[in-house]
Each structure stands twice: as C-alpha cells, then as structure tokens.
C-alpha positions in Angstrom: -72.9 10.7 -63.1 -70.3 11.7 -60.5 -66.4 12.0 -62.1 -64.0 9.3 -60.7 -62.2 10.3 -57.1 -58.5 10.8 -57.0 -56.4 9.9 -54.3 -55.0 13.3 -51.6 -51.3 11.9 -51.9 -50.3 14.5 -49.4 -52.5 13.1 -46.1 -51.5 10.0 -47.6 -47.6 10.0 -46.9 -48.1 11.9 -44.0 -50.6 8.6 -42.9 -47.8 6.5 -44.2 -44.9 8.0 -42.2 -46.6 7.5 -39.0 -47.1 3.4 -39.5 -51.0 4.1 -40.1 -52.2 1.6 -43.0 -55.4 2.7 -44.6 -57.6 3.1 -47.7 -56.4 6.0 -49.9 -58.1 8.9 -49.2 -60.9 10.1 -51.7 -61.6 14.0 -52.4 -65.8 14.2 -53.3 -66.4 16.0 -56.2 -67.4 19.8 -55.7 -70.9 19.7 -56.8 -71.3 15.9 -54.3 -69.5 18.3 -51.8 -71.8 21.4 -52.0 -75.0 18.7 -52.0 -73.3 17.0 -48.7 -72.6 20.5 -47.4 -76.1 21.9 -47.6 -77.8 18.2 -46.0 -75.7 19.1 -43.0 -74.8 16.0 -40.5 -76.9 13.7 -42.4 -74.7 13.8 -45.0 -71.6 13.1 -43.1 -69.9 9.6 -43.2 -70.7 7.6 -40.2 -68.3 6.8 -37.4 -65.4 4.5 -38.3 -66.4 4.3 -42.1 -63.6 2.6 -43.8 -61.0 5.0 -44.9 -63.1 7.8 -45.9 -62.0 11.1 -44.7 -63.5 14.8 -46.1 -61.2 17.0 -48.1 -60.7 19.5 -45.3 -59.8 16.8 -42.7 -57.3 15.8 -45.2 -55.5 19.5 -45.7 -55.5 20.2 -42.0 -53.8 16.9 -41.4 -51.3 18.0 -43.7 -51.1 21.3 -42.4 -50.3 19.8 -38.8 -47.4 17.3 -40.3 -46.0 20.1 -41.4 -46.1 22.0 -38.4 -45.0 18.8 -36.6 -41.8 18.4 -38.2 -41.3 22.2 -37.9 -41.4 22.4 -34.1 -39.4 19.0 -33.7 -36.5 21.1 -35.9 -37.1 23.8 -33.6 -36.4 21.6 -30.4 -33.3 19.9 -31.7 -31.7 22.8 -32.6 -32.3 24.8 -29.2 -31.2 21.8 -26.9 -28.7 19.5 -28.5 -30.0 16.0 -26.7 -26.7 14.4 -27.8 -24.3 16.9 -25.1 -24.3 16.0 -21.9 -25.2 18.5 -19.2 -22.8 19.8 -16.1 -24.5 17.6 -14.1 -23.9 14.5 -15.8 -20.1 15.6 -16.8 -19.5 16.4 -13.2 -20.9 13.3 -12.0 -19.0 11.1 -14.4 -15.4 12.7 -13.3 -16.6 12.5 -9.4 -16.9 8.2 -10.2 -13.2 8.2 -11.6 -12.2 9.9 -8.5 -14.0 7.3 -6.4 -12.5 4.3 -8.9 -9.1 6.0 -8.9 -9.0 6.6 -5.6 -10.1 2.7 -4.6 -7.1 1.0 -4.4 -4.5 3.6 -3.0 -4.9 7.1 -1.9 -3.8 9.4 -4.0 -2.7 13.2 -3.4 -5.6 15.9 -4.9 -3.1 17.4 -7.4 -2.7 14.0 -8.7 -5.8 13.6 -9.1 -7.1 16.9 -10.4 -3.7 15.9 -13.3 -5.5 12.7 -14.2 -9.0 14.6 -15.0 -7.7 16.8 -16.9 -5.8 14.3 -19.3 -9.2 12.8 -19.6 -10.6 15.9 -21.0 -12.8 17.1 -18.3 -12.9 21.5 -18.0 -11.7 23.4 -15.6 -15.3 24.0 -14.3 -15.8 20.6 -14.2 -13.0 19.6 -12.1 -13.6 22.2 -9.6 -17.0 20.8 -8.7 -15.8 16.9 -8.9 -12.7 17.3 -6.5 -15.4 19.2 -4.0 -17.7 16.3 -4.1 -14.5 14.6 -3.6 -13.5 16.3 -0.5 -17.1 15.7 0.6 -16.4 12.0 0.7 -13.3 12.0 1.6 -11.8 10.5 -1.7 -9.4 13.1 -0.9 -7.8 14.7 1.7 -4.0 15.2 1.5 -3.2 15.8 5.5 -4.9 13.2 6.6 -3.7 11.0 3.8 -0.1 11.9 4.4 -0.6 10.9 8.1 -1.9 8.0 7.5 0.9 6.7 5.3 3.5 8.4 7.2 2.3 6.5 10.2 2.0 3.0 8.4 5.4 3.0 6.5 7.1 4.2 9.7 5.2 0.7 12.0 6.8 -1.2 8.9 10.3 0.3 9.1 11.0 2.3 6.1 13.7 5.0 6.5 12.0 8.8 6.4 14.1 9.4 2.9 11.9 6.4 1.5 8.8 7.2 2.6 9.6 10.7 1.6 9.8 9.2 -1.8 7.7 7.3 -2.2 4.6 9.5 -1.1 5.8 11.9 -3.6 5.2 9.1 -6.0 2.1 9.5 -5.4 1.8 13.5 -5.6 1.7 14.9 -2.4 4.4 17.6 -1.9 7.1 17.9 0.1 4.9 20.7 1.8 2.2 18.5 2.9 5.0 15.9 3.6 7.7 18.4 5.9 5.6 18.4 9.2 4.3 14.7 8.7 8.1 13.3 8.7 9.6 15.9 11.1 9.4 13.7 14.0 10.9 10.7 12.4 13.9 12.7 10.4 14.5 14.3 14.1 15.8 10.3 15.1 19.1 8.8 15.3 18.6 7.0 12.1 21.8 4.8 12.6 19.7 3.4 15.3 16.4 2.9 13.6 18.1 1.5 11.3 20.2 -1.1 13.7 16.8 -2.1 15.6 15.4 -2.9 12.2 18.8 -4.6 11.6 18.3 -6.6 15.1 14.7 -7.7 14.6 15.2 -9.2 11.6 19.0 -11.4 12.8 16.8 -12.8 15.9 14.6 -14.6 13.2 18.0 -16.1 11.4 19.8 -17.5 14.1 20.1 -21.2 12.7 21.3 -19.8 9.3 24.9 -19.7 8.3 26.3 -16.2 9.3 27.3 -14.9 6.1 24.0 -16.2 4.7 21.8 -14.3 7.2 24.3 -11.0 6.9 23.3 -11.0 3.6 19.3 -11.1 3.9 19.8 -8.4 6.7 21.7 -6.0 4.8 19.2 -6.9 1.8 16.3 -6.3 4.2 17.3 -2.8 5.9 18.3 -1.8 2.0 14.6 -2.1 0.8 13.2 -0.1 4.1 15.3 2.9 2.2 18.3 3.1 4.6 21.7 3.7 2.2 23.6 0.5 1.6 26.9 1.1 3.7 24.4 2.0 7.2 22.9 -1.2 6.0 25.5 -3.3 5.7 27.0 -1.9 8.9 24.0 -2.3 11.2 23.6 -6.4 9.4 26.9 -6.7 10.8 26.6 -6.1 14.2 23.2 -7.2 14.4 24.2 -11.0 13.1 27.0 -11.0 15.3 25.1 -9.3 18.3 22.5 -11.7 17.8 25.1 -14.9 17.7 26.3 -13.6 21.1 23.3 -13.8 22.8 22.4 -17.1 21.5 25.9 -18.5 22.6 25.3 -16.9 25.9 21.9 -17.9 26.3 23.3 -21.8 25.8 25.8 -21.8 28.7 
C-alpha cells in the first residue's frame, strides 16, 4: 500500500504569492514514481487534472521564484524608478518658466534666481532657460523695449520706469540704451504736457481741488513732487485761461 503524500510547501507559497488558488501539491512516492517513470506518457496525469503537479515541476517552479525575485532586486537597484530623469526635471522647470512668466515678463536672471530657490541644478537650469529662449518666455532686449515703450505712451518719468523694470530684474545694462532717448528730454516739459492733459479733463472742478489731483497724478508717473507741483500749477491755471477765453 502506497505511504500517505505530503504536501511541497515550497511551490505552494510561491503558488500563493502570485494570487493562484489551488489543491496542495502532492510528491508520489519513489517506488509510484520509478513505476510512472518507466510506463512513460501513459503514466503521466492528463491535461488539467486537478491540482496535481510532479515533483520536478514542483522544484523548478521554485527554482524560477527564486530567480524571479533575484532579477527584480537586480533591476531596482541598477535604475532607481523613484528619481526622475533629466528629461523630466528639465521639463518640469521649463513649465514654471512658462507659468511664471504668464502674467508679467520677467528679466532671465530673475528667472534663472527663482529656479534655483526651487532646487533645480545648475545643469538643469541651463537647459530650461534655453527652451525658454526658444519660446520666447524670455528675452530681456526685447522685453525691456517693450515695457520701456508702454510705460513711456502712459507717462511715467524715465527714473520710474527705470525702477520699476529693475523690479523686475533686468539691469541697468539692458535698461541704459532702452531709456537713452527718453532721459535725453526736457523732462520739465514731459512732465508739464502730462500736467496739461490731465487739467483739461478738470475744468468744472474747483481749482484748488483739481491742483491737487494734478500734482497727485504727475507724482505717481515718477516725476519728483516739487516739478509736480510746479507743472499742476501752471497747467490748472493755463487751462482756466483758455476756458475763460474760449467763453468770450
């Protein structure tokens, strides 16, 4: 009479790790083995017998969980999947720039200060701000233009556009030929035809009341307060004249 079978706990818990739900797996006695061995395939188990598998189907499953978890150690070690490549660093700092950049330009140096508060390496940088220049997130002479143009249709004084574009980190380099033409002017007369515009609109307001809000408004353009106070003067008063004389 054939011994009992005992269970191959080994193929077992390898089954078992993998989710696979089956019979235990019974080892044939030598001597049933030896008879199985010399009947050849008519001895073997038929096709999808119900959790029967031979004792050396058993060790090499073993054997390969083995050499499974082996070559997954391997691969984690040689390529950390948790760090991020180049690539992907460089292509997170390049969609800052384009966010940063969104609402206001901004000078490069600026913008090279802000990536590296956020961490990013040297290397990194490098490659986002040419990507950068690519698209034209950045691009400090034209970008100084630009603004130099647009403060100036608006009225600001050269000293407060000077200022306030270094605000934003572009350097009096970049800045010195862009505000040449407009520090070259007779700035007591910018500043009275700024003065002027602004009296015409305040005609029906008392005068002291609209010397005050012309003075104010010269002021904020960045002229100093005594050139703004004299221009609101004789712009108010200017600007009373021609009224009057415009009535006769």
């Amino acid at each position: 009479m054939a011994a009992e079978a005992t269970p191959f706990r080994d193929a077992e818990a390898w089954l078992a790790a993998r989710g696979i739900d089956r019979e235990p797996i019974r080892v044939e006695p030598a001597a049933a083995a030896e008879d199985a061995d010399d009947q050849g395939a008519a001895s073997e188990p038929a096709a999808g017998a119900p959790g029967e598998v031979r004792p050396r189907e058993a060790v090499q499953l073993a054997q390969q969980s083995a050499a499974d978890s082996a070559l997954a150690a391997g691969e984690r070690a040689a390529v950390p999947s948790a760090e991020p490549g180049l690539e992907d660093e460089v292509a997170r700092a390049v969609a800052f720039v384009r966010r940063s950049t969104a609402g206001a330009p901004q000078a490069e140096g600026r913008v090279k200060e802000k990536l590296s508060d956020r961490g990013h390496p040297a290397a990194v940088i490098d490659l986002a701000l040419a990507q950068a220049r690519r698209e034209r997130l950045v691009d400090d002479a034209a970008m100084v233009a630009a603004l130099v143009e647009e403060k100036r249709r608006a009225g600001h004084a050269p000293a407060r556009i000077r200022r306030d574009l270094r605000a934003r980190g572009f350097e009096d380099a970049e800045l010195d030929p862009a505000l040449a033409a407009a520090e070259s002017e007779d700035q007591e007369a910018a500043a009275f035809a700024l003065a002027a515009e602004r009296a015409a609109r305040l005609t029906a307001a008392p005068v002291e009341n609209a010397y005050r809000r012309v003075a104010a408004h010269v002021a904020r353009r960045g002229y100093p307060d005594g050139l703004a106070r004299k221009v609101a003067r004789a712009a108010v008063f200017a600007s009373r004249d021609q009224a009057h004389t415009a009535g006769r």
